[in-house]
C-alpha positions in Angstrom: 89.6 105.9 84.3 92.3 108.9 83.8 95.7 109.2 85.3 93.9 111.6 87.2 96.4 111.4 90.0 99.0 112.9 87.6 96.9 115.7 85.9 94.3 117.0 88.5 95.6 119.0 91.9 94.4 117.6 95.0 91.9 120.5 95.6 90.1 119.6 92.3 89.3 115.8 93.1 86.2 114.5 93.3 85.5 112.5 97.2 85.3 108.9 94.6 88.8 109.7 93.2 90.3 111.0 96.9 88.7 107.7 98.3 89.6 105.2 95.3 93.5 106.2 95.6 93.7 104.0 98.8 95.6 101.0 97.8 94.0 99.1 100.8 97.2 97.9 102.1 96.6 98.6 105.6 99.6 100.0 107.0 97.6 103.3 108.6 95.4 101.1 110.4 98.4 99.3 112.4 98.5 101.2 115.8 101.7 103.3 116.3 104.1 104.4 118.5 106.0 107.3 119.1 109.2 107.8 120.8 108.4 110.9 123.1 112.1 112.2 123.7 112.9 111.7 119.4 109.5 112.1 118.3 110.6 109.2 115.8 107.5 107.1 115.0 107.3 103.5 115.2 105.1 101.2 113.6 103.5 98.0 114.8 102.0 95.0 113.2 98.8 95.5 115.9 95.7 96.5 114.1 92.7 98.8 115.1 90.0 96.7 116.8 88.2 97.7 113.1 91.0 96.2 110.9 89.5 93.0 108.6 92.7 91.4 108.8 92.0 89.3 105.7 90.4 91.9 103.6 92.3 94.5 104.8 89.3 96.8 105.2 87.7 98.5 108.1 84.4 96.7 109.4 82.6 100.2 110.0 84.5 102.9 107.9 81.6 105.5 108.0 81.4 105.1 111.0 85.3 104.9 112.3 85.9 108.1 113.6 83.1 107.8 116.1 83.9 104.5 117.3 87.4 104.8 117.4 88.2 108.5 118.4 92.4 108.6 117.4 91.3 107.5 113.8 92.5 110.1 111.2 90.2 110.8 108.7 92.4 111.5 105.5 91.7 114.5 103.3 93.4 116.5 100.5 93.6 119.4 103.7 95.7 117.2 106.1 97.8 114.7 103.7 100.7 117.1 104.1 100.4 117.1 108.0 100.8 113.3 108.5 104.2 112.4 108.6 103.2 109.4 110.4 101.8 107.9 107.1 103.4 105.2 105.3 106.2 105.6 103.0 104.6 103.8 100.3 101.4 105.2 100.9 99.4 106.3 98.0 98.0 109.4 99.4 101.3 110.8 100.7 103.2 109.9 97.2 100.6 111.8 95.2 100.7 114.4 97.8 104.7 115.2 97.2 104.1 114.5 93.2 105.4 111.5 93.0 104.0 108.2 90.7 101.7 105.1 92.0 103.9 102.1 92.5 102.9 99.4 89.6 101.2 97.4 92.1 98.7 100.2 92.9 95.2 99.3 91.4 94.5 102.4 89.6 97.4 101.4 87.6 97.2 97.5 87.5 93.6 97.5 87.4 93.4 94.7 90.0 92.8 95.4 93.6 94.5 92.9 94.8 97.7 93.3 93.2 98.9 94.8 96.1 98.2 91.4 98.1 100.4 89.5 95.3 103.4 92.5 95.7 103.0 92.0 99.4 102.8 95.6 100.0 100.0 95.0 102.3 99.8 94.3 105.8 97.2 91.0 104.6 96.9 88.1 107.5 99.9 89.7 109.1 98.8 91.2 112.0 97.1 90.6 115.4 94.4 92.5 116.7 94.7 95.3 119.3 92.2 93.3 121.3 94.8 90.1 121.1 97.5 91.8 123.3 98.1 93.8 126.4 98.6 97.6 125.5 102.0 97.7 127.6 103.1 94.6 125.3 102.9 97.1 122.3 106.6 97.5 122.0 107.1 93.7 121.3 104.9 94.4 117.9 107.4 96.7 116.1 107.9 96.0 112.2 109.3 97.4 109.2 106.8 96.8 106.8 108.1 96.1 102.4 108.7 99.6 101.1 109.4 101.3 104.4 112.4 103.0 105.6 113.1 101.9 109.4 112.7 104.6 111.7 115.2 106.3 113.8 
């Protein structure tokens, strides 16, 4: 496969290359939360009651938006929007032109190089399901390769 990331704009991507430039590493599925006087946003290690915590996959992705109504649905329209997005998210680096980390499959060529890096969220989370919702706040992380928030 191409560098396509580096040669093709967004607008001109097939749906396989938008889709195979996840890195699977999980961080959008972890639930956040968002200060409402600094509008900072704060992540947790809690993971959608879809999250395959091992695999770092979602059990029903075709289906995710209709069983889980607050999932974003990523598209080349909307990547600019989500600030909430991870830093090292591959989406939102390609979005602002920047390079896929080495660890990224499309350049390693092994999906789960990203496991090995631990850049991924992989058995290191709890299930929103697991906790009370007011017990969110006691979840906050800083996950490898972001910047803490506020």
């Amino acid at each position: 496969m191409t560098d396509f990331w580096k040669t093709l704009p967004l607008a001109d991507w097939t749906k396989a290359q938008w889709e195979s430039l996840c890195d699977g590493c999980g961080k959008c599925c972890m639930i956040r939360l968002e200060d409402e006087d600094t509008s900072v946003v704060h992540t947790t290690n809690v993971a959608c009651k879809l999250f395959q915590r091992t695999d770092c996959k979602c059990t029903d992705y075709a289906n995710r938006s209709k069983r889980v109504p607050d999932c974003v649905t990523l598209t080349p329209q909307n990547v600019h929007e989500l600030y909430w997005m991870p830093d090292t998210c591959a989406y939102r680096l390609v979005a602002a032109g920047e390079d896929l980390p080495d660890y990224h499959h499309l350049v390693s060529t092994k999906r789960k190089t990203i496991h090995e890096a631990g850049m991924s969220v992989q058995d290191r989370s709890v299930c929103e399901s697991e906790i009370k919702q007011t017990e969110l706040e006691d979840y906050l992380v800083t996950w490898p390769g972001e910047k803490p928030r506020g």
